[in-house]
C-alpha positions, 0 to 999 in steps of 0.5 A: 512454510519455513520457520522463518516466513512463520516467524515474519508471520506471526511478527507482522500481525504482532506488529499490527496489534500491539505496534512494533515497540510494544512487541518483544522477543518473548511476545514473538516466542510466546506466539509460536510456542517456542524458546526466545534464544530459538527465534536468533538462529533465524533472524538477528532483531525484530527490526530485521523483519520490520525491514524485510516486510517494509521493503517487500510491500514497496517492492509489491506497491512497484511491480503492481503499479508497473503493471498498471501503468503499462497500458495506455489511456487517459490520466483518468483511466491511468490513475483509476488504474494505478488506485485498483493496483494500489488496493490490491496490494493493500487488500492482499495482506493487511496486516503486512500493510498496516506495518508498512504504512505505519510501523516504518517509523521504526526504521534505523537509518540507512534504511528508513531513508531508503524507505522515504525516498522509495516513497516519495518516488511511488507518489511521484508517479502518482502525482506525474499522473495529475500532473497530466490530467491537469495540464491536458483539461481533465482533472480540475485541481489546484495542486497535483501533490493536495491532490495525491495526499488526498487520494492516500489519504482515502485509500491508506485505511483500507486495511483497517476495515476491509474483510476478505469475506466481507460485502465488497471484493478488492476489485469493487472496492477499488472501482467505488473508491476511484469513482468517489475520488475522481469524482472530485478531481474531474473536470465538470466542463470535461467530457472525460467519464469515470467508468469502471477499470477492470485489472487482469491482475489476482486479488 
C-alpha cells in the first residue's frame, strides 16, 4: 500500500469515528505517526480525500448496479438484484460507506453538486424499476420514490452494525432485507414470489 492509500485509509476511519469536521490534520499525522507538514507532500486538504472516497463509492455503487441490471427478469427479481448489489458495496468497506452516506455534506462545490446529482441518477433506476413493477401489477404502492426512500431507508444503515465476522454474510443479508422489503411492495392479488437472488459477484 502506497503512503497515500495509507493516508486515505486511516482518514476514511477518522472521518467515521469522530466525523470529517471534528478530524484535523494533526489527528491524521497522529494515526500514522508521522509529521503534519508530511501528509501535504501526498495530498493537498482533507477534503481531497473526502472527495476521492465519495466519488469512488458512487463509482463502485454504479459498476455493482450495471452488473446487477444487466441480466434480464421481473421488477421483483431486478430490484432484489439491485438491493444485493447496493449491500455488497456497503458491506465491502464500511468505513468508506458510512462517510459516503454522510460525511458528503462537506463537500465544497463544484463537487458536492457533482455528487447530488450522481445520487439522484442512482436512485432514479431504483425507482425506474418500481416505476415498473407498479405499472405491470407487481408491486402495490403509491409512489415509486416513498417506495425508493423507504428501501435506502432500510438499507443505508448497514454499516453501522454489520461485521465481517458476524451471524449473516453480505449475501444472506441482502436476500433477508430483499425479502422483508419486497415484502411490503408486492402485490398480494400477484402471483409474482420473492425468492432468493444469488449474485455472481465477490463480497
Amino acid at each position: 500500500m502506497s503512503r497515500k492509500e495509507q493516508i486515505e485509509r486511516t482518514a476514511t476511519a477518522l472521518f467515521k469515528t469522530k466525523g470529517f469536521s471534528a478530524t484535523s490534520m494533526r489527528d491524521l499525522a497522529n494515526a500514522l505517526g508521522i509529521e503534519a507538514a508530511s501528509i501535504y507532500s501526498h495530498i493537498k486538504s482533507k477534503e481531497e480525500i473526502l472527495q476521492r472516497v465519495c466519488f469512488r463509492m458512487a463509482q463502485e455503487f454504479f459498476d455493482a448496479l450495471d452488473t446487477a441490471e444487466s441480466i434480464n427478469g421481473t421488477a421483483t427479481e431486478r430490484l432484489q438484484r439491485a438491493i444485493a448489489a447496493h449491500v455488497q458495496v456497503l458491506t465491502k468497506n464500511t468505513a468508506a460507506s458510512a462517510v459516503f452516506l454522510h460525511e458528503w455534506r462537506h463537500l465544497s462545490e463544484p463537487y458536492l453538486t457533482e455528487y447530488l446529482s450522481l445520487r439522484d441518477r442512482y436512485e432514479g433506476r431504483f425507482r425506474e424499476v418500481i416505476r415498473e413493477g407498479i405499472s405491470n401489477g407487481e408491486f402495490s404502492v403509491p409512489d415509486e420514490k416513498f417506495a425508493t426512500l423507504m428501501i435506502f431507508s432500510g438499507l443505508n444503515w448497514i454499516h453501522t452494525w454489520y461485521k465481517p465476522d458476524g451471524k449473516m454474510n453480505p449475501e444472506e443479508i441482502a436476500e433477508n432485507l430483499s425479502a422483508m422489503l419486497l415484502t411490503g411492495l408486492n402485490n398480494t392479488q400477484h402471483n409474482t414470489s420473492v425468492n432468493p437472488i444469488h449474485l455472481n459477484t465477490p463480497n
